[in-house]
C-alpha positions, 0 to 999 in steps of 0.5 A: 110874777113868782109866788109871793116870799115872805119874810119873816122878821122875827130872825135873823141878823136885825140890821140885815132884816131892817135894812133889807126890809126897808130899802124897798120902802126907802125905794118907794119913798123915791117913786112918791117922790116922783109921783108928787112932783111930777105934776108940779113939774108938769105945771111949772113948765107949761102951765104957771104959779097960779096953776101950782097954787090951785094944786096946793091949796087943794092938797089940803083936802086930799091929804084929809080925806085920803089920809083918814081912810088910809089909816085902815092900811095901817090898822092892817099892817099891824094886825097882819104883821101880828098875826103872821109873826105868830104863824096864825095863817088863817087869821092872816087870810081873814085879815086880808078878806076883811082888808078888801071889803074895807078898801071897797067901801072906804074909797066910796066914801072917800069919793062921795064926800070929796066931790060934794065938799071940794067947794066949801073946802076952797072957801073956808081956807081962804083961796084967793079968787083968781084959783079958786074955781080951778082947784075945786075942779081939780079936787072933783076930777081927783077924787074919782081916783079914790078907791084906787088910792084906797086899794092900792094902800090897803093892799100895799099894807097888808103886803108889807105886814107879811113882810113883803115890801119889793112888789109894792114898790114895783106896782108903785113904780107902774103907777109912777111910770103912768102919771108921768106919761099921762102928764104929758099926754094930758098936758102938753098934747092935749093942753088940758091945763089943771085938771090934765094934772087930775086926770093923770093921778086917775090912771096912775094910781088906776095902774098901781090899784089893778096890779096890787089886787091881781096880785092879791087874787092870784099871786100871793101864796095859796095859804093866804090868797083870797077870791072874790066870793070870799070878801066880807067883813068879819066883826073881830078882824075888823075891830083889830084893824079899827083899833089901830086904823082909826086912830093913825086915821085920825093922826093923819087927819090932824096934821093935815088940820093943822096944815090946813090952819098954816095954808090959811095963814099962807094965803093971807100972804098973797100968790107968792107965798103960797107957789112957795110952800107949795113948792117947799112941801114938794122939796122936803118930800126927799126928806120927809118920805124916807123917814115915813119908809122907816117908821113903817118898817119899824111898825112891821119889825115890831108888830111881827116881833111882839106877835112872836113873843119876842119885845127886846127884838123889837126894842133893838129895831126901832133903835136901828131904825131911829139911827138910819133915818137920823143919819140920812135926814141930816145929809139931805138936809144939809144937801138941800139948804145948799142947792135951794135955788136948784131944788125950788127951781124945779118947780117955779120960775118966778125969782120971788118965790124961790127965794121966799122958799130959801127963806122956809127951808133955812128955818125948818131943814136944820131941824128935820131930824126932830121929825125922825124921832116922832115918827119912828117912835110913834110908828113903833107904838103904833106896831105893839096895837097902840095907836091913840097914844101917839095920834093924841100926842100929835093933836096936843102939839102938831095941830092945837099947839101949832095953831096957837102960835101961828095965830098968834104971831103971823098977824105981828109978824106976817112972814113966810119965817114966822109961819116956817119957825111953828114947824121945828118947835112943834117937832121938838115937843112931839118927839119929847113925848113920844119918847117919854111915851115909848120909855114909860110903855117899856118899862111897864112891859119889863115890870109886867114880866118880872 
């Protein structure tokens, strides 16, 4: 593999650096895609909807745990686009050693706490008893993946705030490649059911870890290449990166509260409801995934940009960024809501729940672009260093807000709709006050340097 180009975002055309920049991202959204729905494509072929229930009830606490820690990769992000957009080499070096060392530690603890609490985690949101055994043995066997997940996106985020997004997506690729050949090996030839799914992910995401921390080792430019013997933890790096990583951490962890609160109620539904939000969050992933690419350019576009002295550069991308996603939100959901029975199909074969899934997406797609502005604005406050405002926002209404209207309506109206309608209105109101905080910070910053 050549030496590793980066690229600078602070010049140029920014259309061109955004949209260069983020088709790689764009690009790895795809191969999530293909990553999440292959066990669940796997499952509905050969296994059954009791299987697929198991998977998504325990996605709840992956989502969680690996979320809480992710959020160190973007506190990395940040401060790597930061430091390289100033052309401070040796901090972006530090930055990088400090980076390895977090990601060691954090999938330990990922590891430990996911193993010991999968049990508990299965009861106190309510699994029906018929899965319940088969997701906490399919959360055990998953969490041995831990520190590849942790590796793989701490050193994905420290890539991509130099401004290199194409080898992450090829090192995403090889995971993806593995998890769907391991799938059919696990699955259809050696008939391991659920936790077949579970061993899979281990070496998916076992492939993709080993590649990104090759590359890191011996194919990154020497300026910042980083060796064994030089991983340790420096105090000032590591507040930089915990400044913003513990709260997107914890934003993260939030929205996965607030969705675990919503697959409480799910469960209270029966079986059928819960195969079809489990096969939902798998049809919104073409959706969802590309507006996630976006806003981690826009985090990179800013962060380098601000780093450089330059903030109506970074203002004009995150306009840039908002306009893309908005545009190609509305064409996939729109594409969506017209071919529901194909896409729900895909995933179960149960009539029943495909039309409960019709029911879902007919509320929440037509709204979908709502989400393009709370996450790309909060992303983008995310990339100038500030992190809570934006994880204070979403646990305000993503997760207290949220709650508080499921709790109140389900049990007058216990439907799959009236679970599906807390998730439109809470976008609206998120995307409001992003947007409230994003222009209010603006303007300080102008005012500043008057």
């Amino acid at each position: 593999m050549k030496k590793q180009k980066n690229v600078d975002l602070t010049q140029g055309d920014i259309v061109k650096q955004i949209i260069l920049f983020a088709l790689p991202l764009l690009g790895s959204s795809l191969v999530q895609l293909l990553y999440n729905t292959a066990d669940l494509l796997f499952i509905g072929q050969f296994l059954g909807k009791n299987e697929s229930a198991a998977v998504g009830a325990s996605t709840m606490m992956v989502t969680c745990l690996v979320g809480l820690f992710g959020g160190l990769s973007v506190g990395a992000t940040v401060a790597v686009a930061n430091a390289f957009g100033a052309k401070d080499g040796d901090k972006v070096k530090h930055i990088l050693q400090t980076s390895a060392a977090l990601s060691i530690i954090s999938g330990i603890i990922v590891f430990l706490a996911g193993y010991s609490f999968a049990p508990a985690f299965i009861h106190v949101i309510g699994t029906p008893g018929e899965i319940a055994d088969s997701a906490v043995g399919y959360l055990r066997i998953y969490f041995f993946s831990s520190i590849f997940i942790v590796s793989y996106n701490m050193g994905a985020g420290v890539m991509r705030g130099m401004g290199e997004s194409f080898v992450p997506l090829l090192f995403q690729i090889v995971g993806g490649v593995t998890n769907v050949v391991m799938d059919a090996v696990f699955l259809r030839g050696l008939n391991m059911g659920i936790n077949g799914v579970a061993w899979a992910t281990f070496f998916s995401q076992g492939a993709a870890a080993v590649c990104t921390v090759i590359y890191l080792f011996s194919h990154i430019s020497e300026e910042y290449r980083i060796h064994l013997r030089s991983i340790t933890i420096q105090g000032d790096i590591l507040l930089s990166i915990l400044r913003v990583g513990i709260p997107s951490g914890l934003q993260t962890l939030v929205i996965a509260l607030s969705n675990v609160v919503a697959q409480y109620f799910i469960n209270s539904l029966g079986t059928n409801a819960i195969a079809a939000f489990t096969a939902y969050f798998k049809v919104e992933l073409p959706i969802y995934l590309p507006i996630v690419a976006l806003g981690q350019a826009a985090t990179t576009f800013v962060g380098q940009n601000l780093g450089a002295g330059n903030p109506q550069r970074a203002r004009r991308g995150t306009g840039i960024c908002l306009k893309m996603g908005c545009i190609l939100t509305i064409i996939t959901s729109f594409l969506l809501i017209i071919g529901g029975d194909y896409a729900f199909g895909l995933f179960v074969r149960d009539a029943a729940v495909v039309a409960l899934g019709n029911r879902i997406i007919r509320i929440t797609f037509p709204f979908y672009w709502l989400y393009v502005f709370l996450q790309v604005f909060g992303d983008s406050i995310k990339g100038s260093g500030k992190a809570l405002p934006p994880t204070v926002i979403i646990m305000i209404n993503i997760t207290i807000i949220r709650s508080i209207i499921l709790i109140s309506l389900v049990p007058i109206r216990p439907d799959v709709r009236t679970i599906a309608v807390s998730y439109p209105v809470t976008w609206f109101l998120t995307a409001a006050q992003m947007l409230i905080y994003y222009m209010l910070s603006n303007r300080k910053k102008e005012k500043s340097c008057e």
